[in-house]
N, CA, C and O atoms as a GROMACS GRO file, in nm:
protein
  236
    1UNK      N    1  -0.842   0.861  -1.424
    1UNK     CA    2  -0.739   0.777  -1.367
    1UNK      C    3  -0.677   0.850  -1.249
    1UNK      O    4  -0.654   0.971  -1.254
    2UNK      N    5  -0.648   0.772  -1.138
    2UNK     CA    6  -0.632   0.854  -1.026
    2UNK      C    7  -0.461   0.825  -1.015
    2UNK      O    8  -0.415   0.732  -1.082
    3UNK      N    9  -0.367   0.910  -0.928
    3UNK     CA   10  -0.224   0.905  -0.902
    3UNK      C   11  -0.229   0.798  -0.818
    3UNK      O   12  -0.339   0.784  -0.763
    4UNK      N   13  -0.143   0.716  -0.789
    4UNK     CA   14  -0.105   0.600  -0.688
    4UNK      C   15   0.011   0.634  -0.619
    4UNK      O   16   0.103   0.565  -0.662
    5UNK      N   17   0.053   0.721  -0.518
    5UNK     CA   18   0.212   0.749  -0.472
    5UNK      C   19   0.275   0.605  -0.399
    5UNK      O   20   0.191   0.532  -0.346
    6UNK      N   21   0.384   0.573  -0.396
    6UNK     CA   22   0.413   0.492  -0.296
    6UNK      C   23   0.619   0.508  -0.285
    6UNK      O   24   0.693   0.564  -0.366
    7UNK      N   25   0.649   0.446  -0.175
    7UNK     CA   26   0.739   0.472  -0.156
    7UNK      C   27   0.849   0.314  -0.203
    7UNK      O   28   0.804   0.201  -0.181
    8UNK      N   29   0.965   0.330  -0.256
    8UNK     CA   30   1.027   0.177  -0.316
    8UNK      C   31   1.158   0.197  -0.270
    8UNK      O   32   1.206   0.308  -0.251
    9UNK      N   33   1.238   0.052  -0.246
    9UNK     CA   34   1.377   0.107  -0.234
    9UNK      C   35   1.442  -0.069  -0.290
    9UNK      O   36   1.354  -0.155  -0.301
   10UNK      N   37   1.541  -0.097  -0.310
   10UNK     CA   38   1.583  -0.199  -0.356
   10UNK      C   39   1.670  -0.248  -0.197
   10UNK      O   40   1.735  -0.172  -0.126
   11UNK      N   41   1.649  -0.371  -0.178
   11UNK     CA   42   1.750  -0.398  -0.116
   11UNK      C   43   1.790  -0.566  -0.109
   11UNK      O   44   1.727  -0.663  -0.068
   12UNK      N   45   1.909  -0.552  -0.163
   12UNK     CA   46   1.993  -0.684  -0.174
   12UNK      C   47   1.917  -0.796  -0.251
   12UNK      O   48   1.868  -0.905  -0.220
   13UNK      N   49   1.934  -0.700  -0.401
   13UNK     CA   50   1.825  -0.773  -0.524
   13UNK      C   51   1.695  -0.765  -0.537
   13UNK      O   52   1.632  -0.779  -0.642
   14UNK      N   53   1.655  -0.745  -0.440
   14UNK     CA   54   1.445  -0.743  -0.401
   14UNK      C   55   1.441  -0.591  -0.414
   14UNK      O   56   1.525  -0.510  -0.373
   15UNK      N   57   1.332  -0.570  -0.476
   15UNK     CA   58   1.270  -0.462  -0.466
   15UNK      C   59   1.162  -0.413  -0.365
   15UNK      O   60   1.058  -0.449  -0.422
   16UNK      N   61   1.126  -0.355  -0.256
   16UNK     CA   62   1.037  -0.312  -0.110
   16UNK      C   63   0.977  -0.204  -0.161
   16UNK      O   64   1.033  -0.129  -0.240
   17UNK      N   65   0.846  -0.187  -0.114
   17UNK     CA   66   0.766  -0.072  -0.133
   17UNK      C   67   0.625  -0.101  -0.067
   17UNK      O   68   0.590  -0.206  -0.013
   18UNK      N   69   0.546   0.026  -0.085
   18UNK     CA   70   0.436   0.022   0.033
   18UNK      C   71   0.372   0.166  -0.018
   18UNK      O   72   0.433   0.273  -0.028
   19UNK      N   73   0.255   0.145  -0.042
   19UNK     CA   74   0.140   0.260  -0.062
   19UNK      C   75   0.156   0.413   0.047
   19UNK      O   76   0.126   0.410   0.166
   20UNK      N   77   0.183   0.480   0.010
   20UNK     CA   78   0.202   0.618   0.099
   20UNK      C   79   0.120   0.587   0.189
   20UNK      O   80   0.160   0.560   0.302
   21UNK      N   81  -0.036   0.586   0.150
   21UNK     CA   82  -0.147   0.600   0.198
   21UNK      C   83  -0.160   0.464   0.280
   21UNK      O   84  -0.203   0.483   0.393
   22UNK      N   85  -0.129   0.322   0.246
   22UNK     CA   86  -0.145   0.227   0.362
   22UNK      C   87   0.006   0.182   0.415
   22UNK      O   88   0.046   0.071   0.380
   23UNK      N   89   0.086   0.261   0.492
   23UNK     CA   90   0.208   0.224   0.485
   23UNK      C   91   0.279   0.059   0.576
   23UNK      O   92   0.389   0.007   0.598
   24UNK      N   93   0.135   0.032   0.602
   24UNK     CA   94   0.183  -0.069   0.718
   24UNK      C   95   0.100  -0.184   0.639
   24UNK      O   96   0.046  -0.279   0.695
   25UNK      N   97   0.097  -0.159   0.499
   25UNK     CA   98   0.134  -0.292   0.385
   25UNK      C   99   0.256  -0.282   0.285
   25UNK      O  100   0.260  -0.210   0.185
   26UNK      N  101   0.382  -0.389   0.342
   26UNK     CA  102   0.478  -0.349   0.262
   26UNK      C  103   0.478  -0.482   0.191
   26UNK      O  104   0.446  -0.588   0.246
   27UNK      N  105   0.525  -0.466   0.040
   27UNK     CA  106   0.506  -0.582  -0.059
   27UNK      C  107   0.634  -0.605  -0.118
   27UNK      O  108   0.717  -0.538  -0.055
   28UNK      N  109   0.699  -0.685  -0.231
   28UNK     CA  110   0.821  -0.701  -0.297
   28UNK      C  111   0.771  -0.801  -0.424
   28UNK      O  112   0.685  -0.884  -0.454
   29UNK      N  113   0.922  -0.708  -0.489
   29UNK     CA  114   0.929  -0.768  -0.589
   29UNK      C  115   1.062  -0.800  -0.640
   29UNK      O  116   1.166  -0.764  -0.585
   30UNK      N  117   1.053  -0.884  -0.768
   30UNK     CA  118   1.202  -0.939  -0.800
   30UNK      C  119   1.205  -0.781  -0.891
   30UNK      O  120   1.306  -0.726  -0.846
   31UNK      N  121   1.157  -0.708  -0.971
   31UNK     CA  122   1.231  -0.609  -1.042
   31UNK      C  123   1.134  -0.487  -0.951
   31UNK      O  124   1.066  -0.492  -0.849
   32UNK      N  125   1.180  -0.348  -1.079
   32UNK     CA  126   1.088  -0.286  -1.000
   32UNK      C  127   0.972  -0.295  -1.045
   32UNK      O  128   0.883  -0.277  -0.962
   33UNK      N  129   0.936  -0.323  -1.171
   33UNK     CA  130   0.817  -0.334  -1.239
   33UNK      C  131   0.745  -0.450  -1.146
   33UNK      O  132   0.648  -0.418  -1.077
   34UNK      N  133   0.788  -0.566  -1.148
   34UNK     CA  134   0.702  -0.657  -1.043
   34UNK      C  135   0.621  -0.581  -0.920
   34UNK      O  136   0.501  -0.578  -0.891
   35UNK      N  137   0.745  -0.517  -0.858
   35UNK     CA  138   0.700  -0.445  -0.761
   35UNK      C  139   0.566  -0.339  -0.761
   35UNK      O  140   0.478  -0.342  -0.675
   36UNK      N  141   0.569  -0.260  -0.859
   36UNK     CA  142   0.447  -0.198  -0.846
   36UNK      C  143   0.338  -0.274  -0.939
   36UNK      O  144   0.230  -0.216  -0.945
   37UNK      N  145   0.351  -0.424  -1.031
   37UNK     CA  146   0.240  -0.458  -1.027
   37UNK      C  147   0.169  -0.508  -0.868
   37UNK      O  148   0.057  -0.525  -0.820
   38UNK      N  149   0.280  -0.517  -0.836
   38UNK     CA  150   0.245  -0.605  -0.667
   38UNK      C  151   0.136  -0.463  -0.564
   38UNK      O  152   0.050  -0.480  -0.476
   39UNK      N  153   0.194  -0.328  -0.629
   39UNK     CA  154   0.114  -0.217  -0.561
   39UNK      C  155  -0.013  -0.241  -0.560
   39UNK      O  156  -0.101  -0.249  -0.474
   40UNK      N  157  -0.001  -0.255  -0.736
   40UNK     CA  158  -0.158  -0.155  -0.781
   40UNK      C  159  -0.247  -0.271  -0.738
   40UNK      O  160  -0.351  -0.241  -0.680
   41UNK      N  161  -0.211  -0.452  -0.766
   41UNK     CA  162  -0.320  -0.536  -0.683
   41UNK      C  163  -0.352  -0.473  -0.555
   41UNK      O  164  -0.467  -0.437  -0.529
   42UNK      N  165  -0.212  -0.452  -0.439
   42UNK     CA  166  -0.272  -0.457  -0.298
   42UNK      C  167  -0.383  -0.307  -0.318
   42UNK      O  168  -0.496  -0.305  -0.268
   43UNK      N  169  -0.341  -0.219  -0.377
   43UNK     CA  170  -0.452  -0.103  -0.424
   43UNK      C  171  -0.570  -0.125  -0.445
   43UNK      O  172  -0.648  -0.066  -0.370
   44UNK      N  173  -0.628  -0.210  -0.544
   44UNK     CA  174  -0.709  -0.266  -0.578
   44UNK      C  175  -0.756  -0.342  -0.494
   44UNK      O  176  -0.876  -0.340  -0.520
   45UNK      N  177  -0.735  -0.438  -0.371
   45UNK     CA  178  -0.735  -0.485  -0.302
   45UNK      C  179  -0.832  -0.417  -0.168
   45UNK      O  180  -0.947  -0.436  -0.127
   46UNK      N  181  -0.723  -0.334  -0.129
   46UNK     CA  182  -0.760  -0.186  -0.051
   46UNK      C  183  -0.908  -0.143  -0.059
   46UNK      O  184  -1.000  -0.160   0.022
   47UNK      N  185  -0.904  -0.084  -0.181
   47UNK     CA  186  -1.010   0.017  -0.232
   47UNK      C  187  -1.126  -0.089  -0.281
   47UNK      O  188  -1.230  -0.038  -0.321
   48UNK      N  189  -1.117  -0.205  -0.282
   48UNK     CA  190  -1.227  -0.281  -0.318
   48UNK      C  191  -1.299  -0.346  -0.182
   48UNK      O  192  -1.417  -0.379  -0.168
   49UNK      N  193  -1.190  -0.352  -0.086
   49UNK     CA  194  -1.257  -0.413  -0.005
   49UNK      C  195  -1.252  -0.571   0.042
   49UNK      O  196  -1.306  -0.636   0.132
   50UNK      N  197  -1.154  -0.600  -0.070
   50UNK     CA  198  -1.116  -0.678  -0.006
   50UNK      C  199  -1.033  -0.757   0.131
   50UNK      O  200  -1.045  -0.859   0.198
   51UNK      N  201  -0.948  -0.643   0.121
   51UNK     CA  202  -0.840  -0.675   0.265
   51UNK      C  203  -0.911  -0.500   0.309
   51UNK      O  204  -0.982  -0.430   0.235
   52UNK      N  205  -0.863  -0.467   0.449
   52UNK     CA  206  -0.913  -0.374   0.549
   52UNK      C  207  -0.794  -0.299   0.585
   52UNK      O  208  -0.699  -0.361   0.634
   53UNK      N  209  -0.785  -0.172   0.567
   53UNK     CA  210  -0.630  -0.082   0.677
   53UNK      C  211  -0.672  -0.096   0.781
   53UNK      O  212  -0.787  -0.114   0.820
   54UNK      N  213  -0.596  -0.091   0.822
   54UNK     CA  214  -0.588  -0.109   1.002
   54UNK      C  215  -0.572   0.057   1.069
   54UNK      O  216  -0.587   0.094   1.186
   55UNK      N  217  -0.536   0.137   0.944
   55UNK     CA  218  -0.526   0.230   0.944
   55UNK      C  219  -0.602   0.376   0.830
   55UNK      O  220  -0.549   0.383   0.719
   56UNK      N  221  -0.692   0.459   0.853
   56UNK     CA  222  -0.766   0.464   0.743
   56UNK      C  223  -0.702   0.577   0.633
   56UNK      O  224  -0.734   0.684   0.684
   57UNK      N  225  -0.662   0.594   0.566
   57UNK     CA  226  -0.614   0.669   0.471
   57UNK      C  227  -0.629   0.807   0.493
   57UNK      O  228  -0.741   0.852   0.518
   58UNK      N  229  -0.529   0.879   0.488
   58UNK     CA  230  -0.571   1.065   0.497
   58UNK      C  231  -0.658   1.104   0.438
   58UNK      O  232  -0.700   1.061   0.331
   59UNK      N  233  -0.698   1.190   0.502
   59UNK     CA  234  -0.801   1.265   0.402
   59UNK      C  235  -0.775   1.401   0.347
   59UNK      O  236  -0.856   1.454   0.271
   0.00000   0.00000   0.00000
């Protein structure tokens, strides 16, 4: 199982956050838990190939 970092912050009830690694996908949620199920899809997402970074992940 691999680490997932990402960065979250609450603001004005919504929860914001965005993959370290793709930071120019930012997602929300109503709690925080929503929120990082909302991660690990766009993750999954990411790494499958489905959607594309525009930017390619560090190495």
């Amino acid at each position: 199982m691999s680490t997932i970092r990402f960065v979250c912050w609450e603001d004005d009830g919504a929860w914001l956050g965005y993959l370290r690694e793709y930071p120019e996908y930012l997602t929300q949620g109503e709690t925080l838990d929503d929120l990082e199920e909302h991660l690990l899809d766009l993750q999954r997402d990411l790494t499958s190939g489905v959607l594309t970074a525009s930017v390619p992940p560090p190495s």
